[in-house]
C-alpha positions in Angstrom: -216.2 -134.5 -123.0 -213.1 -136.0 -121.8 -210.8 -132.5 -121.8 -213.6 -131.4 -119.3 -213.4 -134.5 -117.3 -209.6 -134.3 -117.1 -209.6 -130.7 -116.3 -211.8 -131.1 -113.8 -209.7 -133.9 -112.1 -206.6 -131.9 -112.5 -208.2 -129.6 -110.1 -209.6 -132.2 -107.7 -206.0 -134.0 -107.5 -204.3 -129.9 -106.7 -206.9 -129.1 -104.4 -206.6 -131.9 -101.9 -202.9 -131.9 -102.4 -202.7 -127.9 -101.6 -205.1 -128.6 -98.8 -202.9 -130.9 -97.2 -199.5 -128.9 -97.8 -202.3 -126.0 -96.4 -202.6 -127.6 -93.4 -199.4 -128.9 -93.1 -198.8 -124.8 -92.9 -200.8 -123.8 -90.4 -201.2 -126.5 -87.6 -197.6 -125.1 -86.6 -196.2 -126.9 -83.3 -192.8 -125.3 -81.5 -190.6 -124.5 -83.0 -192.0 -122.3 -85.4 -190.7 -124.4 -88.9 -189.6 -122.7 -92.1 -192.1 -123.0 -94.9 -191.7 -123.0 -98.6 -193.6 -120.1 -100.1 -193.6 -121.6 -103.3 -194.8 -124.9 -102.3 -198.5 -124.4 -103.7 -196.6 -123.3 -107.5 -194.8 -126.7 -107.0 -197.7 -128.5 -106.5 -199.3 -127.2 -110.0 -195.9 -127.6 -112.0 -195.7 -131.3 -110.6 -199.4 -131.9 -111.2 -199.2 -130.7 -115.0 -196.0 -132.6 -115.9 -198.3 -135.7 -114.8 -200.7 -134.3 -116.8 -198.1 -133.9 -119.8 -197.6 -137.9 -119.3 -201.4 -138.7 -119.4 -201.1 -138.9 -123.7 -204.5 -137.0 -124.3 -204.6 -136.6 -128.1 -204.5 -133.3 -129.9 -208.6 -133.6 -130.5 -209.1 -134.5 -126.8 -206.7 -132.2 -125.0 -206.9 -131.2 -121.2 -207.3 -127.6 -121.2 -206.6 -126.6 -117.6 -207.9 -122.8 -116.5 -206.0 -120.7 -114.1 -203.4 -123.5 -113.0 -202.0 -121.0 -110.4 -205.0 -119.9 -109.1 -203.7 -115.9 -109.5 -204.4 -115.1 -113.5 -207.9 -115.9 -113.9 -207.8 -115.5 -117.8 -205.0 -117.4 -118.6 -205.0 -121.3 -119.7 -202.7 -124.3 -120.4 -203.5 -126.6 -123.3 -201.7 -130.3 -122.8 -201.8 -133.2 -125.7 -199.5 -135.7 -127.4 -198.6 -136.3 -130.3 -197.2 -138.8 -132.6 -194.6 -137.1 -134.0 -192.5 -133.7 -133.1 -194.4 -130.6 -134.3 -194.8 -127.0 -133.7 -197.7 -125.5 -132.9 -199.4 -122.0 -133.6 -202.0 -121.1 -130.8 -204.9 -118.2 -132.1 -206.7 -116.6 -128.9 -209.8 -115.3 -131.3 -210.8 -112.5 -130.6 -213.9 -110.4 -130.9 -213.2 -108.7 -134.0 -210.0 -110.7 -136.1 -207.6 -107.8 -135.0 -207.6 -108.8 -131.6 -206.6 -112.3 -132.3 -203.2 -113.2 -129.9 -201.2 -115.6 -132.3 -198.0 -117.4 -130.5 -196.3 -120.5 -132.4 -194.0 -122.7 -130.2 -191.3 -125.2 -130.7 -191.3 -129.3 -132.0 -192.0 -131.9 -129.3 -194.1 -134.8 -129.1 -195.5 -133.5 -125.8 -197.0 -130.2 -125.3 -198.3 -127.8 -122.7 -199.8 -124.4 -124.7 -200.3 -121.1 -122.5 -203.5 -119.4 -123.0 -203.2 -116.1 -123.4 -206.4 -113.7 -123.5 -209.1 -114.9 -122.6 -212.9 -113.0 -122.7 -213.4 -112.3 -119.4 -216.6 -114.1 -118.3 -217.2 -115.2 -121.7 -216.3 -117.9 -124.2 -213.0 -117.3 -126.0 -212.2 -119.5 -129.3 -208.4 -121.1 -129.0 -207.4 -122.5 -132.3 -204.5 -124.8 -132.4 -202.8 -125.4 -135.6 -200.3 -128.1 -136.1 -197.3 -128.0 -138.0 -198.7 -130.3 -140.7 -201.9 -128.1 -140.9 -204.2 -130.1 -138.7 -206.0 -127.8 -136.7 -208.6 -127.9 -133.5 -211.0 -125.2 -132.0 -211.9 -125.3 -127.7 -214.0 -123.4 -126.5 -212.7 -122.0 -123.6 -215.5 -120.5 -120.6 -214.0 -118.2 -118.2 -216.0 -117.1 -114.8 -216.7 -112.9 -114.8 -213.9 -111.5 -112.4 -214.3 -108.0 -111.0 -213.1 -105.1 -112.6 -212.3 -101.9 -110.6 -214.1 -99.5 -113.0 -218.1 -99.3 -114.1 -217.1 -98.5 -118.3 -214.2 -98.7 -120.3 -214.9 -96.9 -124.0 -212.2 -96.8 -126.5 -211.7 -94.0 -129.2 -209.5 -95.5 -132.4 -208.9 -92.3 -134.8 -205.9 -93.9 -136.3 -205.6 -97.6 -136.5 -203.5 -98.0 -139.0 -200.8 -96.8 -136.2 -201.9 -99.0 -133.7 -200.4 -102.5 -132.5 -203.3 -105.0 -132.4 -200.8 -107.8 -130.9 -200.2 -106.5 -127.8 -202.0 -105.5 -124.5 -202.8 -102.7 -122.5 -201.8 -103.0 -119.2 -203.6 -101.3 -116.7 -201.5 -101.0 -113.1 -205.1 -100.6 -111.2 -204.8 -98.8 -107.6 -207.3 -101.4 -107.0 -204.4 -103.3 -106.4 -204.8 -105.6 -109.4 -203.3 -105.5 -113.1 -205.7 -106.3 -116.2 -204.7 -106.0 -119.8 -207.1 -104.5 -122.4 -207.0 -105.0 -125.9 -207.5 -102.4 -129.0 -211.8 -102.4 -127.9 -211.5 -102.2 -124.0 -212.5 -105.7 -123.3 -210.2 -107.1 -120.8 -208.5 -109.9 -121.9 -205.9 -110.6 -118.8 -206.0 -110.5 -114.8 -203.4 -111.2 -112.0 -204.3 -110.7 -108.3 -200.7 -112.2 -107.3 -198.4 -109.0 -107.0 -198.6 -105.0 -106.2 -199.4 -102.6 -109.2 -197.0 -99.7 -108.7 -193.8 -100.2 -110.4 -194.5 -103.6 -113.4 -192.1 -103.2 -116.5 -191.5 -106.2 -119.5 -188.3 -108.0 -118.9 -185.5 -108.6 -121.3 -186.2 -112.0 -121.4 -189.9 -111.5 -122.3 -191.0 -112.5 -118.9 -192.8 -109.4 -116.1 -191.5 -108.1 -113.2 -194.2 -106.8 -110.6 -193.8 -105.6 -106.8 -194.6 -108.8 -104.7 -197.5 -109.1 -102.3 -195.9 -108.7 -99.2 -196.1 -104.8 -97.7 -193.1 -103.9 -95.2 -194.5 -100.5 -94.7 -198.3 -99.3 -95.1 -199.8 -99.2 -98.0 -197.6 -99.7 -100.9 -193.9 -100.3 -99.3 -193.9 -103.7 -101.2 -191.2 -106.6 -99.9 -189.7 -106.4 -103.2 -189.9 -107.7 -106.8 -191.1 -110.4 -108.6 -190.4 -112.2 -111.9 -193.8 -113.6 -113.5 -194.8 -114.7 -116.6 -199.0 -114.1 -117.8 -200.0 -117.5 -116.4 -199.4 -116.3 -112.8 -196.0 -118.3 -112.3 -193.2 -116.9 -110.4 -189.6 -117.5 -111.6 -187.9 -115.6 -108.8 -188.2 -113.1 -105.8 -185.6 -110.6 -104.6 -186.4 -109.9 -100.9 -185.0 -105.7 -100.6 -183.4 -104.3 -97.9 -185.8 -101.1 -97.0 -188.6 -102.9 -99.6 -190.0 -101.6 -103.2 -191.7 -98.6 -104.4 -193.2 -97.0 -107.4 -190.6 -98.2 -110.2 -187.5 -100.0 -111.2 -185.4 -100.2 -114.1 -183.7 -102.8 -115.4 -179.9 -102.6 -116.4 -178.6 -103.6 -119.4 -176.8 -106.9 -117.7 -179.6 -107.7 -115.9 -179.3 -105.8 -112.8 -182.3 -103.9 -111.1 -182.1 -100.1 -109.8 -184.8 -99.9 -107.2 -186.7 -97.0 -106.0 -186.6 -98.1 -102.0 -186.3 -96.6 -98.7 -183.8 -97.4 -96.2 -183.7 -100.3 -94.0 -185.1 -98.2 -90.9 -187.9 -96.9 -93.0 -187.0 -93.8 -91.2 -187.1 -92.1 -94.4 -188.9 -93.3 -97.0 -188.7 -92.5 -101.3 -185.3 -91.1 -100.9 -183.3 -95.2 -101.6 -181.9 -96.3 -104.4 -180.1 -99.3 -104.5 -179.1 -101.6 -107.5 -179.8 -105.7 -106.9 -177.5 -108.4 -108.5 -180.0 -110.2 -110.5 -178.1 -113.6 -110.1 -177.4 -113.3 -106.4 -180.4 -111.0 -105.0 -177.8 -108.8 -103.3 -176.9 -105.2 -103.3 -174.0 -104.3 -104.7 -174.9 -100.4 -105.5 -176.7 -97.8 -103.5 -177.7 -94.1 -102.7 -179.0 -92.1 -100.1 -180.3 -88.6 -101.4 -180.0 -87.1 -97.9 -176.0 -87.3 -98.7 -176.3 -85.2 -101.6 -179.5 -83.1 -101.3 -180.5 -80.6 -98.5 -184.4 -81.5 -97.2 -185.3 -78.1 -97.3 -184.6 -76.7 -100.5 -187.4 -76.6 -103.5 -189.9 -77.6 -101.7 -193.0 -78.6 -103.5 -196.2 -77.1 -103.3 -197.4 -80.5 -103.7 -196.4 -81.8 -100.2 -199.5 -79.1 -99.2 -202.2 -80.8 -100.8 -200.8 -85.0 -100.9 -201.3 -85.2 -97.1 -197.8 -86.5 -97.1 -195.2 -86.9 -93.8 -192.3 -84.9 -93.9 -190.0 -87.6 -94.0 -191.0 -88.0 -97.5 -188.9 -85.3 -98.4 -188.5 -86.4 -102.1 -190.9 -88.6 -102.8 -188.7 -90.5 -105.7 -191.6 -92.4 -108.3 -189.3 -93.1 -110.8 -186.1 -93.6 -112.0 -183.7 -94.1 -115.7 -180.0 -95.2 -116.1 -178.4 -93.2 -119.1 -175.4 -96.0 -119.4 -173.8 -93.5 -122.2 -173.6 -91.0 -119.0 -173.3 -93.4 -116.4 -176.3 -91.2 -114.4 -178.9 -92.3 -112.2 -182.2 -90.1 -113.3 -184.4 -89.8 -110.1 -187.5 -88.1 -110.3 -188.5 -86.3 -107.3 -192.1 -85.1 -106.8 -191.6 -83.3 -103.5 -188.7 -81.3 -104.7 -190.2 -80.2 -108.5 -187.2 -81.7 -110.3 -185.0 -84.5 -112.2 -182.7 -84.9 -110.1 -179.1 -86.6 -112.0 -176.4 -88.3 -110.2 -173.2 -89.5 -111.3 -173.5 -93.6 -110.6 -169.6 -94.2 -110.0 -168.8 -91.5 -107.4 -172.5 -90.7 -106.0 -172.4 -87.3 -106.9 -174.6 -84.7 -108.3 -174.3 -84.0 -111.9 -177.2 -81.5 -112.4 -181.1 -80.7 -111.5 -183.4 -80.1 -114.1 -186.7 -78.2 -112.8 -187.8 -74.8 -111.7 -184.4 -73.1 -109.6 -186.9 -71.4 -107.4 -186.0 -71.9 -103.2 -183.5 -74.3 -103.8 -180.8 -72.2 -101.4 -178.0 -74.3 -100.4 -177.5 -76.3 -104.0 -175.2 -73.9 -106.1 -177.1 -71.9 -108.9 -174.6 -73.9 -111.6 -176.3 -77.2 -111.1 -179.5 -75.7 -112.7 -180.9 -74.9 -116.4 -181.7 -72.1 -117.9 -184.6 -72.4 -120.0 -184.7 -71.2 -123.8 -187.6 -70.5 -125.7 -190.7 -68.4 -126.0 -193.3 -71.9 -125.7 -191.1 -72.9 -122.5 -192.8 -73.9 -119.0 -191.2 -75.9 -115.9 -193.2 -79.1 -114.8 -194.1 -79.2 -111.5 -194.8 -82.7 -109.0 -194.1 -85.1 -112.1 -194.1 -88.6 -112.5 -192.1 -91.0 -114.8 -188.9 -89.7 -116.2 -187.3 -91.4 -119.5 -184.8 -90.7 -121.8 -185.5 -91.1 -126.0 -183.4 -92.5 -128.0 -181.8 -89.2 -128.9 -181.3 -88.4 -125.2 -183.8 -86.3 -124.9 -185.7 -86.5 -121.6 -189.3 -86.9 -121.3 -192.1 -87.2 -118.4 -195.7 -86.5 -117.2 -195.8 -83.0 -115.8 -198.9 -83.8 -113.1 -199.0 -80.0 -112.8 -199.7 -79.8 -109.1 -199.9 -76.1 -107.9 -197.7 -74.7 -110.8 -196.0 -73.0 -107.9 -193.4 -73.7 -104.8 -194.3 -74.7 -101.4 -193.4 -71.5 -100.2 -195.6 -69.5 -102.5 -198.7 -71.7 -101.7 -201.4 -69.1 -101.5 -200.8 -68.8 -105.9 -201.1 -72.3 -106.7 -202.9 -72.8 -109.9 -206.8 -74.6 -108.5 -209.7 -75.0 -109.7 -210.7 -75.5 -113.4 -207.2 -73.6 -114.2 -205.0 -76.7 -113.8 -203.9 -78.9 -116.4 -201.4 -81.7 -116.5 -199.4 -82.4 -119.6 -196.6 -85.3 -121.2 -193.4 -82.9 -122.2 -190.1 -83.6 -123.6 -187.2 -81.4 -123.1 -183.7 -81.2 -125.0 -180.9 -80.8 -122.5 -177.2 -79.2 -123.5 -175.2 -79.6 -120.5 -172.4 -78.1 -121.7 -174.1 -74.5 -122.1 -176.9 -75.7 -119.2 -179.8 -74.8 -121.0 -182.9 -76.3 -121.8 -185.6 -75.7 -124.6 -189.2 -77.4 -124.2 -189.4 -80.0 -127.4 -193.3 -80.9 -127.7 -196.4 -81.2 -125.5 -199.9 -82.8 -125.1 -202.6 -82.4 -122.5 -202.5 -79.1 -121.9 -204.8 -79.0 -124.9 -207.3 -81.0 -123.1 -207.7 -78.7 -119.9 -209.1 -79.6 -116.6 -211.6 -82.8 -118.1 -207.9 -83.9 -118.8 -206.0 -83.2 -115.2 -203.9 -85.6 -113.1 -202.5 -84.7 -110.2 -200.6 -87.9 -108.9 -199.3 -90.8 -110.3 -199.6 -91.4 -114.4 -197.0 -91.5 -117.0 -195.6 -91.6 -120.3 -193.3 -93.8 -122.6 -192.5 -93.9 -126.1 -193.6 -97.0 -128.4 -190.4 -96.1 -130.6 -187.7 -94.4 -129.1 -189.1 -90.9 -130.4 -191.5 -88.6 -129.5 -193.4 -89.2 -132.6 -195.2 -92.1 -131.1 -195.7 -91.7 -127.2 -198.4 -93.7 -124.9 -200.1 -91.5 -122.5 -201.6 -92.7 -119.0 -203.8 -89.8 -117.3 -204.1 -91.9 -114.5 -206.0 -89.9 -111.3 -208.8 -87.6 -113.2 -211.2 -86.2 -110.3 -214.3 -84.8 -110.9 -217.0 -83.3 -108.4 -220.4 -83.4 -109.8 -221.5 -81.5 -107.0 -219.2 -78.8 -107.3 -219.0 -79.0 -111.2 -215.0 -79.0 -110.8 -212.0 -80.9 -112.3 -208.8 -79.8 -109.7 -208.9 -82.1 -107.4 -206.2 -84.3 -105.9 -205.4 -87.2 -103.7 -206.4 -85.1 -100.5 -209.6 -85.0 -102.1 -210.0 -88.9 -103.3 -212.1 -90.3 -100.7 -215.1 -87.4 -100.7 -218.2 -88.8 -101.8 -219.7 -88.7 -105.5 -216.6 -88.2 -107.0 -216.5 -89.3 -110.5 -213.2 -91.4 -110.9 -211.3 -91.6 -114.4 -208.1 -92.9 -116.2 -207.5 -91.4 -119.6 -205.0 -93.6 -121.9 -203.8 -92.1 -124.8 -201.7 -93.3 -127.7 -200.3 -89.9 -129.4 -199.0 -89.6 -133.2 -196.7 -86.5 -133.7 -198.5 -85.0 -130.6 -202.0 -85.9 -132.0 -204.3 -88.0 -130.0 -204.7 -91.9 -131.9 -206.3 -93.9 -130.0 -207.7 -93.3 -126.4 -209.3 -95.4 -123.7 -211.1 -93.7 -120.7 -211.5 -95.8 -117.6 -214.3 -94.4 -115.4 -216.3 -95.7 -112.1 -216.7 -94.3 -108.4 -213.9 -97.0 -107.4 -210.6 -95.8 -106.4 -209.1 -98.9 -108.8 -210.8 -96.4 -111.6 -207.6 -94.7 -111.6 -204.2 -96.1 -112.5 -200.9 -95.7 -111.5 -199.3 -96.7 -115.0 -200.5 -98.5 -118.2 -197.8 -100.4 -120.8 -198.2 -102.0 -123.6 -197.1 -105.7 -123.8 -197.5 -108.4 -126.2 -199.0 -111.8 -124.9 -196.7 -113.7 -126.8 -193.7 -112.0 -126.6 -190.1 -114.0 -127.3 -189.4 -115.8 -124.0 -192.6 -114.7 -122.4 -193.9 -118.8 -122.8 -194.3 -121.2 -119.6 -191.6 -123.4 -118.3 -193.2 -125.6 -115.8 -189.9 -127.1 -115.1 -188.1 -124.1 -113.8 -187.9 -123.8 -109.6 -188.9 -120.3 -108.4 -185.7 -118.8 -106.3 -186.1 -116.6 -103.4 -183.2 -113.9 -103.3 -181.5 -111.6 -101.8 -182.3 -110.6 -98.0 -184.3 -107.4 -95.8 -180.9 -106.8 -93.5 -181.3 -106.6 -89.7 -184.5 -105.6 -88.8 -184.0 -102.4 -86.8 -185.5 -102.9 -83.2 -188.0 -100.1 -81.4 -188.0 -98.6 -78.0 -191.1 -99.1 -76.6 -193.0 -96.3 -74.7 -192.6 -97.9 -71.4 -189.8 -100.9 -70.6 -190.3 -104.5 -71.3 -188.8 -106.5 -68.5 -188.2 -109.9 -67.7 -190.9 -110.1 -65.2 -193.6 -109.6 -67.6 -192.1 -111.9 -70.5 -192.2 -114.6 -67.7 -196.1 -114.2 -66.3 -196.5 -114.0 -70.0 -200.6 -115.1 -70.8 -200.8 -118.1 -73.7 -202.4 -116.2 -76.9 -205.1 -117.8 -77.9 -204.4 -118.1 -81.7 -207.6 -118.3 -82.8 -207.7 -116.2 -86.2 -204.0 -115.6 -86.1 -201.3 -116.8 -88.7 -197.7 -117.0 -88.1 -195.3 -117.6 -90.9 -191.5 -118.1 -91.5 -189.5 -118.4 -94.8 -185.7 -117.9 -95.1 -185.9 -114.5 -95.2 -188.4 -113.5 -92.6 -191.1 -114.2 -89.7 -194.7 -112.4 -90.2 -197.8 -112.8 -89.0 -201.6 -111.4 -89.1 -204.6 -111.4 -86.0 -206.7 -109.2 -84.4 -208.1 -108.8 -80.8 -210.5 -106.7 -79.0 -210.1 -104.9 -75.9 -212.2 -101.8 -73.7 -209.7 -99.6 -74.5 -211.2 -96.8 -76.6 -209.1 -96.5 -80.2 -207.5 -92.8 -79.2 -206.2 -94.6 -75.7 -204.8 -97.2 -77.4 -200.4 -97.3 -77.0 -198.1 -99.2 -79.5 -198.1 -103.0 -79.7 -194.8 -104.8 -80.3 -193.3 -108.1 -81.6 -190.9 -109.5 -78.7 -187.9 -111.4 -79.1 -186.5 -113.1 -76.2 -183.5 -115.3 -75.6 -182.1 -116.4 -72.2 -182.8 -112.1 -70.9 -181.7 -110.8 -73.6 -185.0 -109.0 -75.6 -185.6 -107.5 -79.0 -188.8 -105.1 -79.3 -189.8 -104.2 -82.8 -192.9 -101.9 -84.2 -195.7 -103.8 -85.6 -198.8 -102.2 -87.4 -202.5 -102.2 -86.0 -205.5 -100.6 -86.8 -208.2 -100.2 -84.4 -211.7 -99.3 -84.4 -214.5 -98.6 -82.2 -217.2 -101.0 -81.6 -220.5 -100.6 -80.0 -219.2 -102.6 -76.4 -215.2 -103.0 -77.7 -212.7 -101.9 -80.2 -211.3 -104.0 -82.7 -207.7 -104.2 -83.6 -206.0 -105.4 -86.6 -202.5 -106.3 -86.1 -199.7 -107.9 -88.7 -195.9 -107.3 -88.3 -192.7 -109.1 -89.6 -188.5 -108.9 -88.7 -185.8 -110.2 -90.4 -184.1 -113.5 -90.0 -181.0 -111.8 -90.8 -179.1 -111.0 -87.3 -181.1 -114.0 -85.7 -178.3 -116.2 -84.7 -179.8 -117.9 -81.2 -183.2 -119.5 -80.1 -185.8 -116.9 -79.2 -189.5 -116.8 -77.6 -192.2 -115.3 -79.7 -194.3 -112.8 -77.7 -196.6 -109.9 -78.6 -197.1 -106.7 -76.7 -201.0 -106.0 -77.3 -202.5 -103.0 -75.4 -199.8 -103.4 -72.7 -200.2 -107.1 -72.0 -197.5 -109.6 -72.9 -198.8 -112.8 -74.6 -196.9 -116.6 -75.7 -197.5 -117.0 -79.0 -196.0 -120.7 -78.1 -193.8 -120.8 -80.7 -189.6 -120.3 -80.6 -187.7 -119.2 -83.1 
């Protein structure tokens, strides 16, 4: 069939064009050469458009699978025709309600995304013409690995349920997949980080890039996608990405980060022009917040550092109050700051050991059905102002009364709303759901909750980090707990009507990707959501200076200049415009406890910059292995410099200059 055919030499044509821009990448002479990390995505836009010129007739059409090689259920449909026409594309689905409809514009040439595809199946994709004329392909898509052993689905109410859109699922298996109304998955992009992916204004997604700054989900910053895996732009962050942003009402981006040091981390906020990439807004908590004061139980059982004092997951703009809403695990509390002048407006959250903020800042609750949240995740605001988020429940108590946190089969985790009068400072508790549901029903980290209307009437639930110990019979576990053995893993998704359960999936498996930091709901073929193979990604904004280390014992000239070659077997060194990063591993006799801190070092005429990389070593039978990977700004990199590595205490050439 001659679609086949074509799309089969579509393929052959990008492959041995990537392989030569591939190698072109990687057999790197001195000096170390700036590389375009969107040259592969350039390669498949340039390779459709000839495609687009090839005049295959609406009957015959090239349908082209994956093109970007990231979002393994997605296609492009390309034909000609005669005349200008719309066309309406129908993903069939298993049942006629799960049928994705999108209808694009006239032209004579077209190029169709295909949106939700059967995973490891055969999807029908009808194509109807504006004169009527229709076709049917049969689209055949490999089976790609799901993070999870069963997926069920519960409808109750269906008549309150949106069969055009998708159910995201932000996987701590480190990919996102979208579900439709039966569980079957329908969409899957390995090309980005899962913590912290909202819809754009402009239909597109915005997901954390792949890059990590800081171990394990410190992400470079964001990215602007749409479902067939392109990228339309990436803002490089000072300090990186974490857990959420929000985007403004003119565009801009307010961006849960950490500062440029990493010193501390989950304490940054700062707000990205979305034209330019830079920052033109931001906030350090440790200016208006003391460290020490409400103290979450939480911080007992995450296993967390103590510079992660606040642990900020999400965050809101209320534009009619100009306040930043910052929601702060370690501290038990919404945490509102006035965006003009930095300063604190109020706390919502238990009052309890917070010593050194005055008492006025606080609310006093009112109500007989009232309880505080406790280690919460994803704050929001309704359309009516109220404020609403996923209580995790976590101890139930401050870090200072640890020995009466709430364990065991007695926890429970809830989605609450609360109506706030600032000008009295009270608060009354609004509705609830989970608590109903117990312990089968607990979450201690992550998870979330948004409305699908702007009310509380209609709210969508993500349980995301469900625990359960078969051996033990129990349900309170927590992340400290995550990696024993047996444990049964589970995400519960629940779409709520007037705090009544309508519609549920349950995500299940012994994987850690079982649970899930967030789920959304997104339609396919939203407005502005469609390909444009003619628009260039943009790389924007910068990291700032990269702050150089001390090393535990001097670097001096001497050793840079009996410097051994490295032999760069297995290594990769990369530059873009906005930084230099590279991956290897070595082995040495040095046991993994004896092991001292290995370095990325600068050097220019004397003058040398040390910087912290990242390596993970284990012992081997005869050696021990070591993983290493690091990066550094180009920003503050004005001369010619040496590339060397500090590994185990020897000083190695990488031979190239940068």
């Amino acid at each position: 069939m001659k679609t086949k055919k074509t799309a089969n030499m579509f393929r052959l044509i990008l492959v041995t064009i990537v392989t030569l821009v591939c190698f072109s990448l990687t057999v790197t002479a001195e000096p170390l050469e700036e590389t375009d990390p969107f040259a592969f995505q350039k390669t498949v836009d340039e390779g459709l458009k000839q495609e687009m010129e090839a005049g295959y007739s609406f009957e015959e059409a090239a349908v082209i699978l994956d093109p970007y090689n990231c979002s393994p259920l997605s296609a492009v449909i390309i034909f000609t025709t005669d005349e200008e026409t719309d066309v309406t594309v129908n993903v069939k689905g298993k049942d006629e309600k799960d049928t994705f409809t999108g209808t694009f514009p006239a032209e004579t040439q077209h190029l169709i995304p295909v949106y939700g595809l059967y995973n490891g199946d055969v999807t029908e994709v009808e194509l109807v013409l504006g004169d009527g004329r229709s076709h049917t392909f049969e689209v055949e898509t490999e089976l790609n690995a799901i993070p999870a052993d069963e997926i069920t689905v519960d409808m109750i109410q269906p008549e309150m349920y949106d069969y055009s859109k998708l159910t995201l699922v932000c996987s701590l298996g480190g990919v996102l997949y979208g579900l439709d109304s039966a569980g079957d998955v329908r969409w899957y992009y390995t090309g980005g980080g899962s913590m912290g992916v909202h819809p754009l204004q402009n239909g597109h997604l915005m997901t954390p890039t792949t890059f990590v700054v800081r171990p394990s989900y410190y992400r470079s910053g964001l990215q602007e996608i749409d479902l067939s895996g392109k990228v339309y732009c990436e803002y490089a962050i000072p300090g990186g990405q974490h857990h959420d942003f929000y985007e403004m009402e003119n565009g801009n981006l307010l961006v849960a980060g950490d500062q440029q040091d990493l010193a501390y981390i989950e304490d940054y906020v700062v707000e990205i022009d979305r034209e330019t990439g830079d920052v033109v807004w931001e906030l350090d908590l440790k200016d208006i917040l003391p460290i020490e004061d409400g103290m979450s139980a939480s911080m007992n059982s995450d296993g967390t550092e103590e510079l992660d004092w606040f642990h900020n997951n999400s965050l809101w703009y209320d534009a009619e109050n100009d306040l930043v809403l910052l929601s702060g695990r370690h501290k038990d509390a919404i945490v509102a700051v006035n965006k003009t002048d930095k300063t604190l407006a109020w706390i919502l959250g238990d009052p309890t050991d917070w010593n050194e903020v005055d008492a006025s800042y606080f609310f006093t609750p009112e109500g007989e059905d009232f309880e505080w949240f406790y280690a919460q995740h994803q704050i929001t605001m309704l359309d009516n102002g109220d404020v609403m988020l996923f209580d995790n429940g976590t101890a139930k108590v401050k870090r200072s009364d640890d020995e009466n946190r709430v364990k065991g089969d007695d926890v429970y985790s809830r989605a609450v709303v609360y109506h706030l009068d600032t000008d009295n400072m009270t608060v009354s508790q609004v509705c609830e759901y989970g608590k109903e549901r117990g312990a089968e029903w607990y979450s201690d980290w992550i998870s979330g909750v948004e409305s699908l209307d702007g009310t509380a009437d209609l709210l969508w639930i993500t349980a995301g980090s469900h625990l359960y110990d078969p051996h033990e019979d129990t349900h309170g576990l927590g992340p400290a707990d995550m990696f024993k053995p047996d444990l049964v893993k589970s995400t519960h998704i629940d779409m709520t009507v007037n705090n009544e359960l309508a519609y549920e999936i349950v995500i299940s498996g012994d994987a850690f990707g079982a649970l899930s930091f967030r789920t959304l709901r997104y339609a396919p073929y939203a407005e502005g959501s469609g390909l444009d193979i003619s628009a260039s990604a943009q790389l924007k904004g910068s990291f700032g200076e990269t702050a150089q280390t001390e090393p535990e014992t001097e670097i001096t000239e001497a050793e840079i200049g009996s410097a051994e070659p490295l032999n760069k077997e297995g290594w990769t060194f990369n530059r873009d415009q906005t930084k230099i990063s590279f991956t290897g591993s070595y082995q040495t006799e040095t046991p993994a406890d004896e092991l001292g801190k290995d370095y990325l070092i600068l050097e220019n005429e004397g003058e040398i910059r040390t910087y912290a990389i990242v390596s993970n070593a284990v012992n081997g039978e005869d050696k021990t292995g070591v993983n290493v990977r690091g990066w550094v700004a180009m920003d503050g990199l004005t001369d010619s410099y040496r590339l060397l590595l500090s590994l185990d205490g020897q000083i190695y050439d990488t031979g190239y200059t940068i």
